[in-house]
C-alpha positions in Angstrom: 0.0 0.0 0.0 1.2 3.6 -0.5 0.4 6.6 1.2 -2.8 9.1 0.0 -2.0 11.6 -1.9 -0.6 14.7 -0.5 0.9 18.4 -0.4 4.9 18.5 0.6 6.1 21.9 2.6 10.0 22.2 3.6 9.5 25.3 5.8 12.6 27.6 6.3 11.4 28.6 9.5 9.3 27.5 13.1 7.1 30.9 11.7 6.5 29.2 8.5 5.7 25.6 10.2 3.7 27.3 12.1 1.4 29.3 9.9 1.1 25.9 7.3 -0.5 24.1 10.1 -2.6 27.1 11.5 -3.8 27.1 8.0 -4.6 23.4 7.2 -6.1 21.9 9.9 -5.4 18.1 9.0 -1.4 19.2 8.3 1.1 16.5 9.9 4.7 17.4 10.8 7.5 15.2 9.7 11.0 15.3 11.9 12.4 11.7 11.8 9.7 10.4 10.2 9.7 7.0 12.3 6.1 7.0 13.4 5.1 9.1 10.8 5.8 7.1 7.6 4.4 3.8 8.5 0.7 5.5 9.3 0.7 7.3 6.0 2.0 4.3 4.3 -0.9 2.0 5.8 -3.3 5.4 4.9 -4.1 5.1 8.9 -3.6 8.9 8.4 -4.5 10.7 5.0 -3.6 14.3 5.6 -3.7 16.9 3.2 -0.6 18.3 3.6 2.9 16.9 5.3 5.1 19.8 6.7 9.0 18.6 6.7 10.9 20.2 9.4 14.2 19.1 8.7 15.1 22.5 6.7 15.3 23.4 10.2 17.7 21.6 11.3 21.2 24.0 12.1 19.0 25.9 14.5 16.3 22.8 16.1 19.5 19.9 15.7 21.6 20.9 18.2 21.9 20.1 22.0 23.7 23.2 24.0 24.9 23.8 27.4 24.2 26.9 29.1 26.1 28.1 32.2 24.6 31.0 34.7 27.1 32.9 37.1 25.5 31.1 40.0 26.7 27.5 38.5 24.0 26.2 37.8 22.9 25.6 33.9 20.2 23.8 31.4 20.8 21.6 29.2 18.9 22.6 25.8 18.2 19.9 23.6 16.9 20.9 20.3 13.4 19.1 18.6 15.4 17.8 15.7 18.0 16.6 17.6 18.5 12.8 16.9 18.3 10.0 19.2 21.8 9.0 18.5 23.3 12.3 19.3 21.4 12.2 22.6 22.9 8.4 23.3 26.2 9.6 22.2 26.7 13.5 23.6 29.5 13.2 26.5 27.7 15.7 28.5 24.6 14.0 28.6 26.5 10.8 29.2 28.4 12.0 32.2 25.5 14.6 33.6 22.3 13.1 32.5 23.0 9.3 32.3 19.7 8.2 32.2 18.6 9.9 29.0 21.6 8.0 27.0 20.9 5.0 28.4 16.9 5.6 27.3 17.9 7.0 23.8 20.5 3.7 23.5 17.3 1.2 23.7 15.3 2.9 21.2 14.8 0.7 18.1 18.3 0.3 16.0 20.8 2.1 14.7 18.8 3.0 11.7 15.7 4.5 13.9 18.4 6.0 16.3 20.1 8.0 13.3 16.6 9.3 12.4 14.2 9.5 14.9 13.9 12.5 17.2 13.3 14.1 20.6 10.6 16.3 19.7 8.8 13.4 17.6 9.1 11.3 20.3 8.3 13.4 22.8 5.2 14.7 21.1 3.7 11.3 19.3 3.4 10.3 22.7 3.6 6.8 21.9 3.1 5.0 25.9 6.2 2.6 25.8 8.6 5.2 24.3 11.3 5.7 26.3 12.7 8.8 26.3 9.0 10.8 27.2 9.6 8.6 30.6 13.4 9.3 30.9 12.6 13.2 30.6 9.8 13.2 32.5 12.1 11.7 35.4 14.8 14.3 35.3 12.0 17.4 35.5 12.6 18.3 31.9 10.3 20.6 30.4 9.1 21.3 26.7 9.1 24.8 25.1 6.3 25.3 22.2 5.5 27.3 19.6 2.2 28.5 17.9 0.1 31.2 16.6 -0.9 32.6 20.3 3.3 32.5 20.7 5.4 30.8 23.2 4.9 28.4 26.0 6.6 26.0 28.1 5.1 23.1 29.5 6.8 19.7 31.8 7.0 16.7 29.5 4.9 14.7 32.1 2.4 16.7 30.8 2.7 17.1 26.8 0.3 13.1 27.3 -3.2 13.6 26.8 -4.1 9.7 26.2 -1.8 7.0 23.8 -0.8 8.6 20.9 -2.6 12.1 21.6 -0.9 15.2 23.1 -2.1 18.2 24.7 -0.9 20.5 21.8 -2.8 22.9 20.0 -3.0 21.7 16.0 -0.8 25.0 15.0 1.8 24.2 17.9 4.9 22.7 17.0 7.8 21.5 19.4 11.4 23.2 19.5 13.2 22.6 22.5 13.4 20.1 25.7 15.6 21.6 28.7 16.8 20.1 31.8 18.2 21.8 34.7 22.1 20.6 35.1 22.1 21.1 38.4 19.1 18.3 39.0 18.5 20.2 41.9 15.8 18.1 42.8 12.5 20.5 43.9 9.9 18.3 42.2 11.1 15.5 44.0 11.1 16.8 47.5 15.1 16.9 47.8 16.1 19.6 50.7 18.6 22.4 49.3 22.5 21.6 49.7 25.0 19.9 48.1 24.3 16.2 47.1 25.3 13.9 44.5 22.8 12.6 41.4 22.7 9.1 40.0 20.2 8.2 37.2 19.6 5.5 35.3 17.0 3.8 32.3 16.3 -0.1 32.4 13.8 -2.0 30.2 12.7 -5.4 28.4 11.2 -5.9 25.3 10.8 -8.7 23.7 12.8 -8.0 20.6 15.8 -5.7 19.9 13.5 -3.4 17.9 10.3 -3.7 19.3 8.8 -1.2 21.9 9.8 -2.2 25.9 7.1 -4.1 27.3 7.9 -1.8 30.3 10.7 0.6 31.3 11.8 2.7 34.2 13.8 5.5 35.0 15.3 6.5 38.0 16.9 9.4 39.4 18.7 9.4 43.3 20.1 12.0 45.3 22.8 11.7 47.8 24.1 13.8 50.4 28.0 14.2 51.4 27.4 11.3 53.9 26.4 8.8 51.2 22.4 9.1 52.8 19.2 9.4 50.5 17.5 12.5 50.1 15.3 12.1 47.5 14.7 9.6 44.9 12.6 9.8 41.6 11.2 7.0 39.0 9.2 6.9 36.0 7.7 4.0 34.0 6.7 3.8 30.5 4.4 0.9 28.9 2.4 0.5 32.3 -0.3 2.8 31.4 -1.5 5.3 28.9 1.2 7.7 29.7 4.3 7.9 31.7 3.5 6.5 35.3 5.1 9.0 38.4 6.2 6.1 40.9 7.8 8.4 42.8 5.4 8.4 45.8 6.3 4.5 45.8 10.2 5.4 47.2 9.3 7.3 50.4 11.0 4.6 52.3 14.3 5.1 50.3 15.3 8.5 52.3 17.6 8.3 54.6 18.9 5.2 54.1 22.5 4.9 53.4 22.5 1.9 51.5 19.8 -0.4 48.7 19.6 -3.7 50.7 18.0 -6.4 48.8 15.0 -6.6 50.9 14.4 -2.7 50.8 14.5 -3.0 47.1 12.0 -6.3 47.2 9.9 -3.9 49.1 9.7 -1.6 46.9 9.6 -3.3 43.9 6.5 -5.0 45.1 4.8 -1.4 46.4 4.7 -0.7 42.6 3.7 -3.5 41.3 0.5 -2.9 43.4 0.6 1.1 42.4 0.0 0.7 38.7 -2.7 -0.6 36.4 -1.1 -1.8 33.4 -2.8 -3.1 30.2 -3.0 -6.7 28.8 -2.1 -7.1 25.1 -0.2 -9.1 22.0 3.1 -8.5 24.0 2.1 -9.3 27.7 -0.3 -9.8 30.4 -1.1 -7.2 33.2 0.8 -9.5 35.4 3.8 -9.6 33.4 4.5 -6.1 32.6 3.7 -5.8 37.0 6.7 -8.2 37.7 8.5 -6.8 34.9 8.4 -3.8 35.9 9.4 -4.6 40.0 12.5 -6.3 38.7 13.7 -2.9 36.3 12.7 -1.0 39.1 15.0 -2.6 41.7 17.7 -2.7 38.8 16.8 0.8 37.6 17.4 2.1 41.0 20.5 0.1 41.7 22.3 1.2 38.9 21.3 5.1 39.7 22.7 4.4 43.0 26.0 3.5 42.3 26.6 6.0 40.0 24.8 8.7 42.2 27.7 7.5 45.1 30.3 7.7 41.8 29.8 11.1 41.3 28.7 9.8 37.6 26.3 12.4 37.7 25.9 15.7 40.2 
């Protein structure tokens, strides 16, 4: 089968992308094109115009680190930006751990090279990784559109599977994350400390969605303690599922014991709701997703006590 006919626009700028799909109401943006191209192969979508946004590339491709005087900084990544430069960037690596690890998983090399943030981010696909990576680390989403510029946490871009809570003239441009990973949203008290994250899933091919994921962010203090601990799952619900409220009994613990992390494991298994489908049972992605869990937050742990990330 081949895709419905349809009008092609290369705009040369967000503006332009912006007023072809304020104008055509059933216009589809095209960034990596991995989600895109098998719906308007299958004619699952017919629209009447597809609005390439790779022209925009040099200024939406890049991922840039801004400093402030205080220290503290933001991570920018651009919409276009690939997920293999995200899986690759030694900053992210080093500071952000848990978004290269998320970006490693996704499909194969081929969708890596191709596929984007901002596609990803706004296809809102439930088992995606890296809308659950970002979510974990407090990233938030910058947006343009005819009404102008807003910014908005990834949690909440999700308005069921495979709808998001943009306007049809809005297009994404930016993801940011704070570099200091300060911690605010997760309850961490202000002073120094050391960040660990880390993404873990199972799928049950190489290039197939995970049947469930997790990512998981911990904060140390200088004595080694917990202060605060985050974690987000994908492919357990609709959207990305906020299990932080499961780790309360993490702080102030100085060290992941195998029956703590039982404990927890099994406190989320009980927490979320997940679906039953072709690729697994409720049950299964439940125990699934207690064992990436406990992994998940191992793995954050060690590096958090590393220094791998701070």
């Amino acid at each position: 089968m081949k895709a419905a006919r349809f009008d092609y626009m290369r705009p040369r700028s967000v503006a332009e992308a912006v007023a072809a799909l304020e104008h055509n109401d059933d216009a589809v943006l095209l960034g990596g094109g991995q989600s895109l191209m098998p719906l308007l192969v299958g004619r699952r979508l017919r629209p009447s115009w597809v609005v390439d946004l790779n022209g925009l590339e040099s200024s939406l491709g890049r991922v840039a680190i801004e400093q402030s005087d205080g220290g503290s900084g933001v991570i920018r990544i651009g919409a276009l930006v690939r997920h293999s430069q995200l899986e690759h960037h030694e900053v992210v690596k080093e500071v952000l751990p848990v978004l290269s690890d998320a970006a490693s998983c996704v499909g194969y090399p081929a969708v890596r090279n191709r596929g984007t943030v901002g596609g990803s981010v706004a296809f809102c696909h439930p088992a995606a990784e890296l809308p659950a990576a970002l979510a974990a680390v407090g990233a938030t989403v910058m947006v343009r559109g005819s009404r102008g510029q807003r910014e908005m946490p990834v949690a909440s871009i999700a308005r069921a599977p495979f709808s998001n809570t943009l306007a049809q003239d809005e297009v994404v441009v930016e993801v940011s994350v704070p570099l200091d990973m300060s911690g605010e949203k997760a309850g961490v008290p202000a002073g120094e400390h050391r960040t660990g994250s880390a993404w873990f899933e199972f799928s049950r091919g190489r290039s197939e969605f995970p049947l469930a994921g997790i990512a998981a962010v911990i904060w140390l203090d200088g004595n080694g303690r917990c202060v605060g601990a985050r974690a987000v799952a994908g492919g357990v619900g609709p959207a990305p599922v906020d299990l932080t409220e499961c780790l309360g009994d993490l702080v102030g613990n100085s060290w992941l014991g195998d029956r703590l992390a039982e404990a927890l494991a099994k406190h989320v298994e009980r927490r979320i709701d997940p679906p039953s489908d072709l690729s697994g049972s409720a049950r299964d992605r439940s125990e699934v997703a207690g064992l990436l869990l406990r992994r998940a937050l191992r793995a954050a742990w060690d590096r958090a006590r590393a220094g791998a990330s701070s």
